[in-house]
Residue frames as qw, qx, qy, qz and C-alpha x, y, z in Angstrom:
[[0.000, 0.888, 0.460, 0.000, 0.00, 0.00, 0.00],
 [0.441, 0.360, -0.018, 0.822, 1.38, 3.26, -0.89],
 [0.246, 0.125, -0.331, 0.903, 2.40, 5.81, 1.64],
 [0.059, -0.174, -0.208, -0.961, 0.06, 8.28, 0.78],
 [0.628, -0.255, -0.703, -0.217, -3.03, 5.59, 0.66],
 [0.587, -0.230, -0.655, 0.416, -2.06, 4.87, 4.55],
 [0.206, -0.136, -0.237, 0.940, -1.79, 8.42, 5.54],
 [0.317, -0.238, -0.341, -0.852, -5.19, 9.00, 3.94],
 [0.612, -0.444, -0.593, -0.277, -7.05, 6.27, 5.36],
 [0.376, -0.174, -0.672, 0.614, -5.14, 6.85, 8.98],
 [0.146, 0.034, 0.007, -0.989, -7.12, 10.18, 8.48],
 [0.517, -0.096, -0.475, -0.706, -9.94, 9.26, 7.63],
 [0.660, -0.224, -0.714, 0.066, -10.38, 6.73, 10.38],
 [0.373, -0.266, -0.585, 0.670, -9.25, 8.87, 13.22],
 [0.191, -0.104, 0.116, -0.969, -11.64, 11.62, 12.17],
 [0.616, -0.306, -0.567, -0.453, -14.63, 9.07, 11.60],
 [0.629, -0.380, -0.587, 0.340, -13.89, 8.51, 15.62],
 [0.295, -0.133, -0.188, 0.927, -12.79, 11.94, 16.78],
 [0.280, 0.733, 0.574, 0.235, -15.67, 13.24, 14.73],
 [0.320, -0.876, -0.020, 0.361, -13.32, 16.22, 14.41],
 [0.893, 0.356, -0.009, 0.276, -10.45, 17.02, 12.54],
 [0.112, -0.777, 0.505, -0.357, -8.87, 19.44, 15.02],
 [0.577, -0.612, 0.514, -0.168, -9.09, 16.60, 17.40],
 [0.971, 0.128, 0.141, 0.143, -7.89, 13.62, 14.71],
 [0.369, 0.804, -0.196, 0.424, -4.97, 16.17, 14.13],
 [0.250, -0.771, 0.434, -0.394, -3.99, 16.18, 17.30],
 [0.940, -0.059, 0.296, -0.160, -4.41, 12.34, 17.89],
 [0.950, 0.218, 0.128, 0.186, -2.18, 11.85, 15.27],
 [0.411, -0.685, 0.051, 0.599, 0.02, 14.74, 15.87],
 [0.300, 0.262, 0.661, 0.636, -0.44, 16.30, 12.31],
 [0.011, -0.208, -0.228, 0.951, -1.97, 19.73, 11.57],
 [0.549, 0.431, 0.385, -0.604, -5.75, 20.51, 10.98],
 [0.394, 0.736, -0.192, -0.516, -4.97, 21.34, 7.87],
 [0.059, -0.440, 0.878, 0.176, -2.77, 18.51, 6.82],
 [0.321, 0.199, 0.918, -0.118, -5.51, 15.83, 7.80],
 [0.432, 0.519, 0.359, -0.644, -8.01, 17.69, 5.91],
 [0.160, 0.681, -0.557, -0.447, -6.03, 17.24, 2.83],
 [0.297, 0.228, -0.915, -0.151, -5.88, 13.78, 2.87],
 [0.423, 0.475, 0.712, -0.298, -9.41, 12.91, 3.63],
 [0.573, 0.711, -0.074, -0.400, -10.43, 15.05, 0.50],
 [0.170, 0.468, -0.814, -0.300, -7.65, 12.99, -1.25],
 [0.221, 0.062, 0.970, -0.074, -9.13, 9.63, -0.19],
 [0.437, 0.466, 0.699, -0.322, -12.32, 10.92, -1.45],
 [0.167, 0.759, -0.354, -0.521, -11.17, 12.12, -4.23],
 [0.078, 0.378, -0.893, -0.231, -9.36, 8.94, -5.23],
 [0.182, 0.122, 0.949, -0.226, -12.18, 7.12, -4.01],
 [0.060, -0.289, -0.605, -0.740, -14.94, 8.67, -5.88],
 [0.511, -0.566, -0.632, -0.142, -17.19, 9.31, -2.78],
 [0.293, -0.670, 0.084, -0.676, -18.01, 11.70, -0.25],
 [0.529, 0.062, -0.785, 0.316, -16.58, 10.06, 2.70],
 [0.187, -0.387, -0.701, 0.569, -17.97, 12.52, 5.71],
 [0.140, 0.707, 0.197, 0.665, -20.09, 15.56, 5.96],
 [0.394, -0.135, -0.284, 0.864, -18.86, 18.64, 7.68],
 [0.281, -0.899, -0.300, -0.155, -21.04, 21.41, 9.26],
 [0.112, 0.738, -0.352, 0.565, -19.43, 24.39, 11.43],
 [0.717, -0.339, -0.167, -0.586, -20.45, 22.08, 13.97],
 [0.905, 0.033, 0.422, 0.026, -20.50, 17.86, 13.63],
 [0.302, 0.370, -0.842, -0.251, -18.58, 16.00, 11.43],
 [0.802, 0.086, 0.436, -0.399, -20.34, 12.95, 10.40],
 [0.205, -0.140, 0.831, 0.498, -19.77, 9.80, 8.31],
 [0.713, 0.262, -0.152, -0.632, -22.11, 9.34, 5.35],
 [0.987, -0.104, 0.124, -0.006, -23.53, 5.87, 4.20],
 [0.834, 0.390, -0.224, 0.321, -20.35, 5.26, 1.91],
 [0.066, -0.603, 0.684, -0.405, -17.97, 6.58, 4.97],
 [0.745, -0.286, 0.457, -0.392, -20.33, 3.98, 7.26],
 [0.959, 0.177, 0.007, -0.221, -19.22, 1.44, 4.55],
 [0.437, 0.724, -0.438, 0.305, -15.82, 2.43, 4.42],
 [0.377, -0.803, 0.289, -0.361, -14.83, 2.23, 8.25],
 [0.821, -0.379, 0.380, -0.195, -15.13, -0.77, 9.03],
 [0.731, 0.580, -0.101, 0.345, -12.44, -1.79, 5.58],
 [0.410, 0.748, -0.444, 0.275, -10.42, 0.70, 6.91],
 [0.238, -0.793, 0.450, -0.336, -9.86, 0.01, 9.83],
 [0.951, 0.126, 0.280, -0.031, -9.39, -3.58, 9.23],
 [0.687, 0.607, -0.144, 0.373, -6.48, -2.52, 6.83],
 [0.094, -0.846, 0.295, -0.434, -4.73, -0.60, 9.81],
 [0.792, -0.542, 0.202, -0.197, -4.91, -3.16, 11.71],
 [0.960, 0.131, 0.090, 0.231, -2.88, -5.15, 9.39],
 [0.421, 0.615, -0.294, 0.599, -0.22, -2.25, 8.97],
 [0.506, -0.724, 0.418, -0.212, 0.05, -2.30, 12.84],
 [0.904, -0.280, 0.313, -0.079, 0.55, -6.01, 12.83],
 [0.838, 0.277, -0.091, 0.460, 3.22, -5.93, 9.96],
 [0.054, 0.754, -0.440, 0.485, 5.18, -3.00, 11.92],
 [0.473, -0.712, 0.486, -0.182, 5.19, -4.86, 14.76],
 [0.964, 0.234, 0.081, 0.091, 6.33, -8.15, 13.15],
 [0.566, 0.647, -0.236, 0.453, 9.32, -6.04, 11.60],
 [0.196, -0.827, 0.292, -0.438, 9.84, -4.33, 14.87],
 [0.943, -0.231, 0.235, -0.040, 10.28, -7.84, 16.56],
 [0.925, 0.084, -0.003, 0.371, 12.75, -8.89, 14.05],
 [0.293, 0.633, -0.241, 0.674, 15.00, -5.25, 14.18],
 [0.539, -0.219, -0.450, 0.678, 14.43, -4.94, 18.00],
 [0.086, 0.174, 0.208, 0.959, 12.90, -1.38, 16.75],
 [0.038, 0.573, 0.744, -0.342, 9.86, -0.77, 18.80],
 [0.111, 0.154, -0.112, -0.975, 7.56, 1.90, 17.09],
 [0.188, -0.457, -0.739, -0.459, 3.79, 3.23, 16.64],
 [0.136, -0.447, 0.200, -0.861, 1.64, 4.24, 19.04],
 [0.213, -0.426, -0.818, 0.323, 0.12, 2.72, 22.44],
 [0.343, -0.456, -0.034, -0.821, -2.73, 4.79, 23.56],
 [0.313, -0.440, -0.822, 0.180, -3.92, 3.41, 27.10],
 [0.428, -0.737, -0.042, -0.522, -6.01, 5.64, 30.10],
 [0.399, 0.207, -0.555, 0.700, -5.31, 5.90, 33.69],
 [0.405, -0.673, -0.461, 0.413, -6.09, 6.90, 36.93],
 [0.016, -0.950, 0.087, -0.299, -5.68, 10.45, 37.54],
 [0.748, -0.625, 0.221, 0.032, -3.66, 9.75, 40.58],
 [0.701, -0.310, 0.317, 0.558, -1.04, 7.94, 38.97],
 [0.310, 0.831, 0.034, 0.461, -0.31, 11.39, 36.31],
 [0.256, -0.887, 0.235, -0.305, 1.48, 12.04, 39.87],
 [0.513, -0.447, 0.733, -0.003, 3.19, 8.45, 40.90],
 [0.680, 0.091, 0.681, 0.256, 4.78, 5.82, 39.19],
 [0.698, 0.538, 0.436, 0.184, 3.57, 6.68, 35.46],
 [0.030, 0.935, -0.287, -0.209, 5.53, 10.28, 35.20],
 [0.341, -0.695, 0.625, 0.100, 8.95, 8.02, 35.57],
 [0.525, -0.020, 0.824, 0.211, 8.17, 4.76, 33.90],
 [0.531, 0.777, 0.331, -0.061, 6.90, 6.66, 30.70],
 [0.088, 0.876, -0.408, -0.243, 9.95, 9.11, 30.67],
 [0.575, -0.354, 0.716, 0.178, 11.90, 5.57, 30.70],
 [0.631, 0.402, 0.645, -0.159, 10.08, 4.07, 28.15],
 [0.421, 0.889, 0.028, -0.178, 10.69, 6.74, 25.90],
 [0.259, -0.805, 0.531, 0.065, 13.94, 6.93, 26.35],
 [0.535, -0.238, 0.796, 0.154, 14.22, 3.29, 25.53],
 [0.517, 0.403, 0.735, 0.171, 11.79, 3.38, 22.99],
 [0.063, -0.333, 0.072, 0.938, 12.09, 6.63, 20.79],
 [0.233, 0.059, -0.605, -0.759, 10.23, 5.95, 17.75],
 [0.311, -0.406, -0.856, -0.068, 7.03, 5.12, 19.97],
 [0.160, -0.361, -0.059, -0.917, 4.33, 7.43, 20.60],
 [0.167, -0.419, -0.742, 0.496, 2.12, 7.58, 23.92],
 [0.257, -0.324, -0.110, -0.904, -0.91, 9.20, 24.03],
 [0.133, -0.333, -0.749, 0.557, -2.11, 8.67, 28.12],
 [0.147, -0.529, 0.008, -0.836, -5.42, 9.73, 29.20],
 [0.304, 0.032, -0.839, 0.449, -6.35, 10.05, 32.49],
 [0.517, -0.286, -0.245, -0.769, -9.56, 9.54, 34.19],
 [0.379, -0.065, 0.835, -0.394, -11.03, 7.61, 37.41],
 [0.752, 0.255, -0.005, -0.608, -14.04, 6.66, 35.45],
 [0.609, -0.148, 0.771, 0.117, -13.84, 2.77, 34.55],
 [0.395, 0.553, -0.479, -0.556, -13.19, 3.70, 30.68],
 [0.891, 0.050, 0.449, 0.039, -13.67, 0.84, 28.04],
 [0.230, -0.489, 0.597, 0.593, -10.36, 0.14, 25.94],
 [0.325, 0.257, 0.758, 0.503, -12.92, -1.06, 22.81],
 [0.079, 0.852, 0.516, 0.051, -14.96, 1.78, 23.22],
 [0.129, -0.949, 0.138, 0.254, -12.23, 4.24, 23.53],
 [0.656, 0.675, -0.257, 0.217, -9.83, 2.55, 20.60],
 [0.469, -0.766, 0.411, -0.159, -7.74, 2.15, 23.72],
 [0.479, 0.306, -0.809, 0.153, -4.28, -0.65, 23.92],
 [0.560, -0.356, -0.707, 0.245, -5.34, -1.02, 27.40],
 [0.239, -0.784, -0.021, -0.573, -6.67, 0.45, 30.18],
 [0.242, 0.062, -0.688, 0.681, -4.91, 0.73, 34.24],
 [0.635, -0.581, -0.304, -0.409, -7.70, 0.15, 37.31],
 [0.064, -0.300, 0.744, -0.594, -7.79, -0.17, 40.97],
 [0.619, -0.187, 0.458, -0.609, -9.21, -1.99, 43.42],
 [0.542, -0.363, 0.747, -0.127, -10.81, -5.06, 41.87],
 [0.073, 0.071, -0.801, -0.590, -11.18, -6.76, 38.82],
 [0.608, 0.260, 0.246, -0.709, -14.41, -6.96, 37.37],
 [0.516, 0.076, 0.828, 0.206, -15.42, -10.20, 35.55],
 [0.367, 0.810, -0.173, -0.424, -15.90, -8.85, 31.84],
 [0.919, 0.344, 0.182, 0.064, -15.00, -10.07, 28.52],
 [0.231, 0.773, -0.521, 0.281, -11.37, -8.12, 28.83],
 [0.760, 0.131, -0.447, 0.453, -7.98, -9.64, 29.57],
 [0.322, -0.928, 0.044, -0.181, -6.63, -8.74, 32.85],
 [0.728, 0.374, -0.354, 0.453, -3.20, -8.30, 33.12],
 [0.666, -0.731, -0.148, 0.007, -2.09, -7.64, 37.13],
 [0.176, 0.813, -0.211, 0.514, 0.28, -4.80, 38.08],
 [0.103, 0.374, -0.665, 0.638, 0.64, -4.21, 41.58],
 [0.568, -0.477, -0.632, 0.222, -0.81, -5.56, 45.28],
 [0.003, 0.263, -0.471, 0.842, -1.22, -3.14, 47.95],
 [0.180, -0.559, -0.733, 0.343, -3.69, -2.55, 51.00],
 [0.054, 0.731, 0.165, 0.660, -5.74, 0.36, 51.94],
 [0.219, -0.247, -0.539, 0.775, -5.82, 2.77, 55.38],
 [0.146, -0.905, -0.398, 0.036, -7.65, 5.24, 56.88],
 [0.564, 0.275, 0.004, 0.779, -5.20, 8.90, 56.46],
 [0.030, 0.897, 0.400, 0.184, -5.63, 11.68, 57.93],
 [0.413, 0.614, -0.213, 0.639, -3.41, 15.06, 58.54],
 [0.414, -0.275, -0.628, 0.599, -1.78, 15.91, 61.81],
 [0.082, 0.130, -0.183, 0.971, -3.55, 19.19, 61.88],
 [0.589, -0.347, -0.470, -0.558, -6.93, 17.80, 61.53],
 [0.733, -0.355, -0.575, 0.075, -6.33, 15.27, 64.17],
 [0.114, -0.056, -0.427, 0.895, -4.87, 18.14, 66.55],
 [0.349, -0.068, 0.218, -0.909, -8.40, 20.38, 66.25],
 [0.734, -0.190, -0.213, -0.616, -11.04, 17.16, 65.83],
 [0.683, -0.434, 0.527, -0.262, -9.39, 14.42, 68.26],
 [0.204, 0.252, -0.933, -0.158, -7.63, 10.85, 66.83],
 [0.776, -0.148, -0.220, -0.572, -9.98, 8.11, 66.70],
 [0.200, -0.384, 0.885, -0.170, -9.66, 5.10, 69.02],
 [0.392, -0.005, 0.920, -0.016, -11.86, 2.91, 67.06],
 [0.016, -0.277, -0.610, -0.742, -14.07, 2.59, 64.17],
 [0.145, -0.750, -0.585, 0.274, -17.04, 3.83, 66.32],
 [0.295, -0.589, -0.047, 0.751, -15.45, 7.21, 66.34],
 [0.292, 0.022, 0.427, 0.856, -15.11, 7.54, 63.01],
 [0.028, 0.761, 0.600, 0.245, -19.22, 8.62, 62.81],
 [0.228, -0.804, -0.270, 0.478, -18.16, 11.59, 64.69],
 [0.318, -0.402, 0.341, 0.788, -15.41, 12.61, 61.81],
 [0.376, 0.657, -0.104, -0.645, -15.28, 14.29, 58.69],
 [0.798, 0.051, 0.577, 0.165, -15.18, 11.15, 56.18],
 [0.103, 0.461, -0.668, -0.575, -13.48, 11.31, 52.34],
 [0.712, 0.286, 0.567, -0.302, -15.26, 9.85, 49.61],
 [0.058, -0.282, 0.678, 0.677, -13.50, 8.76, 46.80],
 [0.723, 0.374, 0.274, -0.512, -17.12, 8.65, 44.26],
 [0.738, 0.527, -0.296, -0.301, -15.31, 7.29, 40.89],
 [0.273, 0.054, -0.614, -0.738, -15.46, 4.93, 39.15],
 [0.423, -0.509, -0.692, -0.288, -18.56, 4.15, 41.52],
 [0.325, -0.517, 0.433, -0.663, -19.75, 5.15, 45.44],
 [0.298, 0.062, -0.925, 0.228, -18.82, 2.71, 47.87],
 [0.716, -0.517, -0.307, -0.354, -22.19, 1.79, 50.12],
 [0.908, -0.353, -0.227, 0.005, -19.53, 0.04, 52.53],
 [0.224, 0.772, -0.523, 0.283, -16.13, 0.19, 54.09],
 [0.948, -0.051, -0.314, -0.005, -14.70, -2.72, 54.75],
 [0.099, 0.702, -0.691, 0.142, -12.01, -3.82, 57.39],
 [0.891, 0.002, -0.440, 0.109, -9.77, -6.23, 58.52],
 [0.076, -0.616, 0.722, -0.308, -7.86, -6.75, 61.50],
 [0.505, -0.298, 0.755, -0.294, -7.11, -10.04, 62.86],
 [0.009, -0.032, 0.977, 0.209, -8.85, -11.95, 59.94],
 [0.151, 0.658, 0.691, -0.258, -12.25, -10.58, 60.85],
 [0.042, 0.363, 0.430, 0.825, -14.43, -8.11, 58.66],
 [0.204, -0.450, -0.547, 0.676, -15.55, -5.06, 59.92],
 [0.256, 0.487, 0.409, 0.728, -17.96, -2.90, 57.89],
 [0.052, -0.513, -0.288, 0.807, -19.08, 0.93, 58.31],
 [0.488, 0.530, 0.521, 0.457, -20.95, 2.41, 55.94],
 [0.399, -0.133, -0.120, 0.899, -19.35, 6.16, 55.51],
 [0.001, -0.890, -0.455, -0.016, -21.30, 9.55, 55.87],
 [0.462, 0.154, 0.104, 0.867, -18.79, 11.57, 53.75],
 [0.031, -0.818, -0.252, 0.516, -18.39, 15.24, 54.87],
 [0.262, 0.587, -0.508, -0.574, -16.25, 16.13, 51.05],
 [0.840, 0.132, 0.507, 0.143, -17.24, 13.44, 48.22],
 [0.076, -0.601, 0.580, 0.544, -14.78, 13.39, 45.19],
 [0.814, 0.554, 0.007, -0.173, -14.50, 12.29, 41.74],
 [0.605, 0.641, -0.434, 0.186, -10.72, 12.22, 41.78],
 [0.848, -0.164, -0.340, 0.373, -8.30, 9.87, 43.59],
 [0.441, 0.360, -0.062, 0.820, -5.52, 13.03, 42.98],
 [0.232, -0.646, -0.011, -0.728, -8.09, 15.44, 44.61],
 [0.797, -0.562, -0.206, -0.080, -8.55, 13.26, 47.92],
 [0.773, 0.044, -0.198, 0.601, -4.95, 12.48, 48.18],
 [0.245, 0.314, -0.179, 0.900, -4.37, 16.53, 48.16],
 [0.614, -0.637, -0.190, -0.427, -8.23, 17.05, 50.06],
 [0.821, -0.504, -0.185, 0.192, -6.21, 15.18, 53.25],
 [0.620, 0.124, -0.229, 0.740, -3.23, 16.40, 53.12],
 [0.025, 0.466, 0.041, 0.884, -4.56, 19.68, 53.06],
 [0.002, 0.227, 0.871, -0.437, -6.68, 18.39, 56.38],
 [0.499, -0.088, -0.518, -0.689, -10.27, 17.94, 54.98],
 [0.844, -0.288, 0.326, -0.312, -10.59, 14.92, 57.22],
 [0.469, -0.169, 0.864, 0.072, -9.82, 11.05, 57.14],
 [0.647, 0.483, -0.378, -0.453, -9.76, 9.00, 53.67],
 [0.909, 0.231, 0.343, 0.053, -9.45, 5.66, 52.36],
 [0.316, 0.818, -0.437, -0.201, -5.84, 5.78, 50.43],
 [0.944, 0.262, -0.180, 0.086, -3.93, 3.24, 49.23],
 [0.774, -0.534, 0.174, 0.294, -0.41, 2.51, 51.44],
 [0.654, 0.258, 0.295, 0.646, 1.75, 3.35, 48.15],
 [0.013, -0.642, -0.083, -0.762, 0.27, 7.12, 48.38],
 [0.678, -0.581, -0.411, -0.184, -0.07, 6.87, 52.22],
 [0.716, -0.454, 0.101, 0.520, 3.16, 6.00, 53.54],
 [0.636, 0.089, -0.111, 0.759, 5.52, 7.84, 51.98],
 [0.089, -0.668, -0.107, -0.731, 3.43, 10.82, 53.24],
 [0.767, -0.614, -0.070, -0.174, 3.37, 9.51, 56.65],
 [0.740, -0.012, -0.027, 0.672, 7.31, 8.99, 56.43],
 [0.239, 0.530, 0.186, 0.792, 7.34, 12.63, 55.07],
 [0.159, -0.302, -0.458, 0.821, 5.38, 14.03, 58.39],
 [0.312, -0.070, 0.016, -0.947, 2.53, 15.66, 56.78],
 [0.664, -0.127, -0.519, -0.523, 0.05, 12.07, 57.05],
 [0.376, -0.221, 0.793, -0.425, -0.71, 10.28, 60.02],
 [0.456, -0.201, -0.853, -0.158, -2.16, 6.21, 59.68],
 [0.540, -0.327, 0.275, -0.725, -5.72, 6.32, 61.75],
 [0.972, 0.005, 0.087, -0.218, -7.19, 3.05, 63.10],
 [0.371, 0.634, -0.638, -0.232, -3.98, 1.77, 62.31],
 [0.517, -0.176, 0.822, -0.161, -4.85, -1.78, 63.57],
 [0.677, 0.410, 0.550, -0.266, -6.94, -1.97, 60.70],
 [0.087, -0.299, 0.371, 0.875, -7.11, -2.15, 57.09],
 [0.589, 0.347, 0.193, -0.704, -9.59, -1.58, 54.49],
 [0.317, -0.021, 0.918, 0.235, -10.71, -5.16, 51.97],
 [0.466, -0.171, -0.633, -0.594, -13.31, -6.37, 49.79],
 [0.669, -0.203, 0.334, -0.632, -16.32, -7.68, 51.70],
 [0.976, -0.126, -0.125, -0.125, -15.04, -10.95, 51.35],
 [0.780, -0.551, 0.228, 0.191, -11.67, -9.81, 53.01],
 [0.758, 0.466, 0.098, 0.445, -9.24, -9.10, 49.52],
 [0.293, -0.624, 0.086, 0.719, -6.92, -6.98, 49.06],
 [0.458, 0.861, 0.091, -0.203, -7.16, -4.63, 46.06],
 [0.682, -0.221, 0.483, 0.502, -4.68, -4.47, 43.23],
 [0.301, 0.760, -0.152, -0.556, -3.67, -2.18, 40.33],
 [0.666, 0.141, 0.719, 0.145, -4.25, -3.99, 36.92],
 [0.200, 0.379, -0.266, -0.863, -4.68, -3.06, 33.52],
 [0.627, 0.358, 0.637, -0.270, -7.56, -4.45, 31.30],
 [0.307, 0.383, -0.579, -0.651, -7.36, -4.58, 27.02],
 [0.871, 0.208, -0.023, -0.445, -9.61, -6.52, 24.83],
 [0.834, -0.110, 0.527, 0.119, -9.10, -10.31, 23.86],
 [0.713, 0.627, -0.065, 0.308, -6.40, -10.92, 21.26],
 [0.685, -0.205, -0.095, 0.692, -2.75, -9.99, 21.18],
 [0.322, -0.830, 0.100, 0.445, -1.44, -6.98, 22.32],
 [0.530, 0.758, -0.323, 0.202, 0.80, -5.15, 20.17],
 [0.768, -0.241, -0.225, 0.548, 4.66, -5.58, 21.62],
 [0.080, 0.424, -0.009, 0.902, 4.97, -2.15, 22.11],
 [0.529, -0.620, 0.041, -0.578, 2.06, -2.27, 24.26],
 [0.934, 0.031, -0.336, 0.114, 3.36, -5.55, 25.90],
 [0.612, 0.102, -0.365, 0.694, 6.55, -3.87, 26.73],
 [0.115, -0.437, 0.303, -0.839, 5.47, -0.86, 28.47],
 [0.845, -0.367, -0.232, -0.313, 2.98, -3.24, 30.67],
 [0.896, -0.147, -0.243, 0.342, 5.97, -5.34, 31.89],
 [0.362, 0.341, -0.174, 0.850, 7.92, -1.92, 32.45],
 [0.370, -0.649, 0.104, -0.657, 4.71, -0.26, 34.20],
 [0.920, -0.276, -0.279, 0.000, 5.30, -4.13, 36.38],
 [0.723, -0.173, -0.288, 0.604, 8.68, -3.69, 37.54],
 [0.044, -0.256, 0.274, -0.926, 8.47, 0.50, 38.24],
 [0.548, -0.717, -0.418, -0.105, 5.24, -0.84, 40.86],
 [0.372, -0.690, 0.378, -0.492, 5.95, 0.86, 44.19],
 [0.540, -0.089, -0.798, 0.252, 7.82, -1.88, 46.36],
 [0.073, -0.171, 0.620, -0.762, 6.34, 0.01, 49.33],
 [0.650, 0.133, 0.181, -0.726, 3.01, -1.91, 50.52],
 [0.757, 0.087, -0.598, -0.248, 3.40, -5.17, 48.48],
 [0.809, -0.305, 0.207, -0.457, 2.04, -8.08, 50.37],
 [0.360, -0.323, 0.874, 0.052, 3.64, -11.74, 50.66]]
């Protein structure tokens, strides 16, 4: 397939998704103007009006709606012979697109992306980041990163890190509203409420092997991991935080561990675990490798036996 061909149809595919062509420009890192060019080529060459454009929408007409699903079927196959080649040269390249927590835009992924590059030059990353439990076939996605606990679902799950949760809460809070000496207390406190990618009905602990539930009556309720994390610090009250973002703020003097006999499980007593999730089939090796890279940069602080 010639160049040109590829560069049309890549266009033409990422606006028929973007329904945009600022934002398939940017996706592909190629100016408005550029992509516009080579959709009017493809329909040009192709004898057919491929989308129509308003000041608006972009939309696909029938003969785009017949097209798509060709092209993108042809892409696939120019992924799968790059990475073939890339295998046999050692030459990783293309693009991974996964999603994310918010949270980690602040730990772990900053460093094991910069790496990544570094090792891999001629591979493009395009991260977004969101608590929301995103789907990686509905968002064209290599794979998506989750907490807490797998969900049974027709996606692979590929398992990252282990940790536990605590209860967190700043020394200044606990100077002007009192430390708790047991989960009784906590009705008295200001609770965190991490809301995405659902609201928890329950809080679960463990101490000893027994399950202990509460069910919280949040005084601040969030949408972002990132915002709680800074909502305590800044003394809001007492959260639910994962030991990997916990401790090294409690090492650091500005977090204190409440309840600290306890921690927080599944109602049948799990611990939670960061994982990532991509549809069935193979992975590109590009995406492959930055998985096993996002595995060994895990926090070692907090992993279980």
């Amino acid at each position: 397939m010639a160049l040109d061909m590829l560069r049309e149809i890549q266009a033409f595919v990422s606006v028929a998704h973007k329904r945009s062509f600022v934002s398939a420009a940017r996706a592909l890192g190629r100016s408005p103007s550029a992509v516009t060019r080579a959709v009017q080529a493809l329909e040009d060459n192709s004898g057919a009006k491929l989308l129509n454009r308003s000041a608006s929408a972009v939309s696909l007409t029938e003969a785009g709606e017949r097209l798509l699903p060709h092209a993108e079927r042809l892409l696939d196959v120019q992924r799968d012979a790059a990475d073939e080649l890339a295998a046999l040269t050692g030459n990783a390249q293309g693009w991974i697109r996964l999603a994310a927590p918010e949270v980690l835009a602040q730990h772990v992924l900053p460093g094991v992306l910069a790496e990544f590059s570094r090792r891999h030059p001629h591979v493009t990353l395009d991260v977004q980041y969101s608590d929301q439990a995103l789907d990686p076939l509905q968002g064209k996605l290599d794979f998506v990163i989750r907490g807490a606990f797998p969900q049974s679902s027709e996606l692979i799950g590929y398992p990252l890190w282990r940790y536990r949760r605590h209860l967190y809460a700043s020394p200044d809070y606990l100077a002007q509203a009192g430390t708790p000496q047991g989960l009784e207390d906590l009705e008295r406190h200001a609770l965190i409420l991490h809301t995405a990618p659902r609201i928890l009905k329950a809080w679960h602990f463990s101490k000893n092997g027994r399950i202990s539930s509460l069910r919280p009556r949040p005084r601040l309720r969030l949408g972002s991991g990132a915002a709680v994390l800074q909502s305590t610090l800044a003394g809001a009250g007492i959260a639910r935080l994962a030991d990997w973002l916990g401790e090294p703020e409690v090492r650091a003097g500005r977090l204190v561990r409440v309840c600290p006999d306890f921690h927080l499980t599944s109602s049948t007593g799990h611990d939670p675990q960061m994982h990532a999730v991509y549809p069935a089939g193979d992975l590109p090796a590009r995406a492959r490798d930055l998985l096993q890279a996002l595995r060994d940069g895990r926090p070692r602080l907090g992993e279980q036996p």
